[in-house]
C-alpha positions in Angstrom: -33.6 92.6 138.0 -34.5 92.8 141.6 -35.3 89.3 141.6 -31.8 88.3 139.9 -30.3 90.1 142.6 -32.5 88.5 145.9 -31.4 85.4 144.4 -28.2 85.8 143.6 -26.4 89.0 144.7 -25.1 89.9 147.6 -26.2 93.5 149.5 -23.7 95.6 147.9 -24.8 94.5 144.4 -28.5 95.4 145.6 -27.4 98.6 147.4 -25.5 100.1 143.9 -28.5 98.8 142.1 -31.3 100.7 144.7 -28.5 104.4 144.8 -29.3 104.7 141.0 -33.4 104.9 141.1 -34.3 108.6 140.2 -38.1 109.6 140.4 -38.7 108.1 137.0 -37.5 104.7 138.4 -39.7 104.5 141.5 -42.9 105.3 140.0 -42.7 102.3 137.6 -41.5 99.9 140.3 -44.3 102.0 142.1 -46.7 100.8 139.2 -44.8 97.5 138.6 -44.7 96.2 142.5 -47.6 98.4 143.6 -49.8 94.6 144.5 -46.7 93.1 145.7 -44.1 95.4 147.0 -42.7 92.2 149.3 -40.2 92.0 146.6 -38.6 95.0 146.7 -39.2 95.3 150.3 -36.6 92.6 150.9 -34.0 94.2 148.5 -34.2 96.9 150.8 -33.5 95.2 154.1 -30.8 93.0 152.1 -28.9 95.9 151.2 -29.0 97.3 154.2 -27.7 94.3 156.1 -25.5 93.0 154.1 -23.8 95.8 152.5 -20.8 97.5 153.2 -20.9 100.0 155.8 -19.5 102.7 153.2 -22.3 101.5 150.8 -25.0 104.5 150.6 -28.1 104.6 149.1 -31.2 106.0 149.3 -29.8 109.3 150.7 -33.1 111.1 151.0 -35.3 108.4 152.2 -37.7 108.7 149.0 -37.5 104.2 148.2 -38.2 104.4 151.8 -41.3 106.6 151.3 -41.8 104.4 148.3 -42.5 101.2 150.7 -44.5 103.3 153.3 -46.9 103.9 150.2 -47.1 100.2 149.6 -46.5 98.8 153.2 -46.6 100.7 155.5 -45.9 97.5 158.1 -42.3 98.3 156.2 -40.3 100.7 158.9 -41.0 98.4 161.4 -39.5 95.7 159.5 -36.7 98.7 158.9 -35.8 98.9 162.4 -35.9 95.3 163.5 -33.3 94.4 160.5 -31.1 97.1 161.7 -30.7 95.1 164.8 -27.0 94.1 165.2 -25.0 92.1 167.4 -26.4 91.8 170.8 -29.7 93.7 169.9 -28.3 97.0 169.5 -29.0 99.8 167.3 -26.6 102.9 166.3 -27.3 105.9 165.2 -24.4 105.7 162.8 -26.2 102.9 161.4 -28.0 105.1 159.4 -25.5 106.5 157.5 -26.3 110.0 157.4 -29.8 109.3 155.6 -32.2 112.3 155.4 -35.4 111.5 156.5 -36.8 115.0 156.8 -39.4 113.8 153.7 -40.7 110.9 156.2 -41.5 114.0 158.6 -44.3 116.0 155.9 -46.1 112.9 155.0 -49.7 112.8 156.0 -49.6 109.4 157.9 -46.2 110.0 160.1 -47.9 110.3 163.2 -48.9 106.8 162.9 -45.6 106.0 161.2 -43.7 108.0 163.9 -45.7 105.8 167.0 -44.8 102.7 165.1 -41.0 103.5 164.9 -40.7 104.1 168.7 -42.8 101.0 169.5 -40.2 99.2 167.1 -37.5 100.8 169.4 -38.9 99.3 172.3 -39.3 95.8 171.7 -37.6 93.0 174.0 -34.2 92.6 172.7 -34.1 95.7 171.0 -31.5 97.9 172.7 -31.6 101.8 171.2 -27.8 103.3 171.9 -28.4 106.8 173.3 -29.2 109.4 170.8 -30.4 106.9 168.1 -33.4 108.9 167.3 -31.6 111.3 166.5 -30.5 110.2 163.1 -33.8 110.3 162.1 -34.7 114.0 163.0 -34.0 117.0 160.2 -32.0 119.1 161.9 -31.3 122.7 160.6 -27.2 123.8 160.5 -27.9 126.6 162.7 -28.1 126.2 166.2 -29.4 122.4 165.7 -32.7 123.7 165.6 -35.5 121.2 164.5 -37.8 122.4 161.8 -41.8 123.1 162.5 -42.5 119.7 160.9 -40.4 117.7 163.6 -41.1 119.7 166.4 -44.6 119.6 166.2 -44.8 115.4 166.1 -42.6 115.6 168.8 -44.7 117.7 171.0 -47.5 115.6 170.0 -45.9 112.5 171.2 -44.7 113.7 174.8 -48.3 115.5 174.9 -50.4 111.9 174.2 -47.7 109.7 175.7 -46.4 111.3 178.5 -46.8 108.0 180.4 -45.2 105.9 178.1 -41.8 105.9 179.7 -40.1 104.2 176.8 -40.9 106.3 174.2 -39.9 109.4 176.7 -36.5 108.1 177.1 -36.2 107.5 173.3 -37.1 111.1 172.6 -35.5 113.2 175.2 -32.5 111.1 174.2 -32.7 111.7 170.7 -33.0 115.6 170.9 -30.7 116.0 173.6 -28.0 117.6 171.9 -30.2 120.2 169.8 -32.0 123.6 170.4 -32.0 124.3 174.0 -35.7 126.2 173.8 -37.0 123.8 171.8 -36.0 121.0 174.6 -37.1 123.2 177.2 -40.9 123.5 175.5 -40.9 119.4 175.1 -39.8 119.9 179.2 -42.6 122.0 179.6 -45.2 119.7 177.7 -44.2 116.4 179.7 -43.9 117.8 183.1 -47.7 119.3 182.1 -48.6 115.3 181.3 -46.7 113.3 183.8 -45.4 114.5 187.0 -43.9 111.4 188.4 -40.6 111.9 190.1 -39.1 108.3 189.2 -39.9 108.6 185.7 -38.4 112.6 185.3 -35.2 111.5 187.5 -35.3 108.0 185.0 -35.0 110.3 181.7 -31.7 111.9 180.2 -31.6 115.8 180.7 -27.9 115.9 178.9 -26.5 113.9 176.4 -24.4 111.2 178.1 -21.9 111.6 174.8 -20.5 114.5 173.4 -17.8 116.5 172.3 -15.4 119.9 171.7 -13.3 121.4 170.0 -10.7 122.3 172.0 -12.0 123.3 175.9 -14.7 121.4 177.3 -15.7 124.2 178.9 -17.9 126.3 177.0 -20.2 123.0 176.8 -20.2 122.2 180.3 -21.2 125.8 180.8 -24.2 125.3 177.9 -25.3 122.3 180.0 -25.1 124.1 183.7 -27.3 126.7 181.9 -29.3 124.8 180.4 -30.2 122.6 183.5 -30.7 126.2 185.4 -33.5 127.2 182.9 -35.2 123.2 183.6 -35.1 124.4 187.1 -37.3 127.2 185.9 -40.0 125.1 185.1 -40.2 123.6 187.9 -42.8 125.9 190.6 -45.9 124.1 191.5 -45.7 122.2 194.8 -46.0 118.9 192.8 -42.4 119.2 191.2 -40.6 120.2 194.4 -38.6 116.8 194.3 -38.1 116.9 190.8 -36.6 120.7 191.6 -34.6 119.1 194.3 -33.0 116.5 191.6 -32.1 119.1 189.2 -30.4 121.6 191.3 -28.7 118.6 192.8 -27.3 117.9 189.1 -27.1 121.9 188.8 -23.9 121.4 191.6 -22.6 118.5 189.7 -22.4 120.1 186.9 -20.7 123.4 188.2 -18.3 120.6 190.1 -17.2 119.6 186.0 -17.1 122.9 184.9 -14.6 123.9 187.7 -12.6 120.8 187.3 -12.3 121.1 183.5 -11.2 124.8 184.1 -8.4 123.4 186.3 -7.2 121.2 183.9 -7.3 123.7 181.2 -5.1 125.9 183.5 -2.5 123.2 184.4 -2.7 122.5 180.4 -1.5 125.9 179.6 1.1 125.7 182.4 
């Protein structure tokens, strides 16, 4: 069937073929394409490019685990397909997949290095927060569960230096638990102290939103930038203190400007 449809069919035909595989399904295709999962390999990145936006499937991310078990070359292939006009990639792209199964597997810490180095490859161009899509985040609080957390930590801990893979992670969890930001804060400024790099990578999330008042989330982010500050006491992070209590007076500048407006608002 999955040859009919690389043949013949178009992404959405391949996509409402790929949403109705239970765990029954996967294991004979598992024993089926286990010498040559190619095949269903390019079903995969043919539904995903060509199929309507509004065309879901694989919700949980288990065909993608699926492929990992039989190529694990296959995420990188993922990402590089998922390349749209002009070399971008959007979060919204994924389409609300769960990936938090990706996160327990034994081998993501390879896996995990070899999405971000996909992210970073000339002409690929990662919109903001795109990693984020790809983290299992809890309802409360956005916190991240152990599982995520601790590959992140890893990562900033081994590749502190790697400035694109910083920017691809600080941007990704920028919008979820303050304290665990702050502890992947701590790690890196532990790894790399270099002022360019720190003053290079995104402290806030450059896009967000309320609703109603912008102000309670400007005041999260003045906090939040306050507590950074904290971090910040060895005589080798004086400059970097300097840059955040310069953004620290930027950010009570919004806060006091978006009170204003309120005010006249309500007028």
């Amino acid at each position: 069937m999955i040859d009919v449809l690389l043949g013949r069919g178009g992404g959405a035909a391949i996509s409402n073929l790929l949403r109705l595989l239970g765990t029954e399904q996967l294991n004979l295709i598992r024993d089926h394409l286990g010498s040559e999962p190619e095949r269903l390999s390019r079903a995969y990145l043919k539904a995903v490019t060509q199929a309507p936006v509004q065309s879901r499937f694989d919700h949980n991310a288990s065909l993608m685990g699926l492929l990992l078990d039989l190529r694990p070359e296959f995420l990188s292939e993922y990402v590089l397909a998922r390349v749209g006009e002009g070399g971008w990639i959007f979060k919204s792209g994924e389409n609300l997949r769960d990936y938090s199964r990706l996160w327990q597997r034994p081998d993501w810490s390879a896996r995990f290095l070899e999405l971000l180095e996909a992210l970073i490859q000339p002409g690929v161009h990662v919109h903001e927060d795109y990693l984020a899509a790809w983290l299992s985040v809890r309802p409360e609080h956005g916190q991240l569960p152990p599982e995520v957390m601790a590959h992140l930590q890893a990562v900033v801990d081994q590749h502190a230096q790697h400035v694109g893979f910083m920017g691809i992670v600080f941007a990704g969890v920028s919008s979820h638990s303050e304290a665990q930001r702050l502890e992947l804060w701590r790690i890196f400024l532990a790894r790399n102290q270099t002022l360019e790099v720190f003053r290079a990578l995104p402290l806030l999330p450059n896009l967000f939103s309320a609703h109603g008042s912008l102000v309670p989330v400007l005041q999260g982010q003045f906090r939040f930038l306050e507590r950074v500050a904290e971090l910040m006491t060895s005589p080798g992070l004086i400059g970097h203190r300097m840059h955040v209590l310069e953004r620290i007076r930027d950010q009570q500048q919004r806060v006091d400007a978006e009170v204003e407006s309120d005010f006249v608002d309500l007028d």
